[in-house]
C-alpha positions in Angstrom: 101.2 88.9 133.1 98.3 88.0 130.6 94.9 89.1 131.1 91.7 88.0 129.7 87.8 88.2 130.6 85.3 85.0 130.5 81.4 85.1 131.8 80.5 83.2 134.7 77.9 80.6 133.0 74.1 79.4 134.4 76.3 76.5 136.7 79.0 78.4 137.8 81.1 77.4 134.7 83.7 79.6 133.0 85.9 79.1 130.2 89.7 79.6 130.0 90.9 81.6 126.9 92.7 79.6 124.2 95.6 81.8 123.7 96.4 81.1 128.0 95.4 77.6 127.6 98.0 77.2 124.6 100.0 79.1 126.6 99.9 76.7 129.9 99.4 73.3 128.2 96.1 72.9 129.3 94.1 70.0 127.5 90.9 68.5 127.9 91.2 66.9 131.0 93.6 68.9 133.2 93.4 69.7 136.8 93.3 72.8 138.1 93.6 74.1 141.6 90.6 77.0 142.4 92.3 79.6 145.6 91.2 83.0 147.2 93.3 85.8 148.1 91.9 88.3 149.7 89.1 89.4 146.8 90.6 87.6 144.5 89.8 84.3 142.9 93.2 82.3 142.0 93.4 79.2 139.3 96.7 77.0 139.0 97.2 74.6 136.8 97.9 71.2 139.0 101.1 69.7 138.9 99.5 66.2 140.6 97.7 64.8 137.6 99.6 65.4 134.6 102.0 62.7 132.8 105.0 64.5 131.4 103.8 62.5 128.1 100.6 64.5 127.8 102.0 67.7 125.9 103.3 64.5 123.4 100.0 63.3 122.7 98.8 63.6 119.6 101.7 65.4 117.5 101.5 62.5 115.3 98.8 62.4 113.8 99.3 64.4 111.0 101.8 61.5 109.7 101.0 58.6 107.5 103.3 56.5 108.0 105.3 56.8 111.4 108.1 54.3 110.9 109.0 55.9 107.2 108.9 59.2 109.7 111.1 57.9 112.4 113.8 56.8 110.0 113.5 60.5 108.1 114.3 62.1 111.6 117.1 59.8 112.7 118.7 60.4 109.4 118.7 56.5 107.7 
């Protein structure tokens, strides 16, 4: 299990490492689900509000020309 630290900010705010955000696919925007158990304060990363087209978003954007692209991958 990964473990990292983060202050609790002025407004109750915290941040979420980037090496468990990359980790979990969490982007601006994502829904997270706050729990206690026993003394222990839980996040979860919500199932509800995510497309399974989010974790797409954005990997092309790198490439000039996306139809040339398309054709390179499918091999024409």
């Amino acid at each position: 299990m990964a473990t990292a630290t983060s202050r609790v900010g002025e407004r109750g705010q915290i941040t979420i490492p980037k090496a468990l955000r990359e980790r979990l696919g969490l982007r601006k925007g994502a829904v997270v689900e706050f729990s206690q158990e026993g003394n222990d304060l839980c996040v979860r990363k919500s199932e509800e509000a995510e497309s399974p087209f989010h974790k797409y978003m954005g990997i092309l954007n790198d490439i000039d020309d996306v139809d040339a692209y398309i054709e390179e991958i499918r091999g024409r």
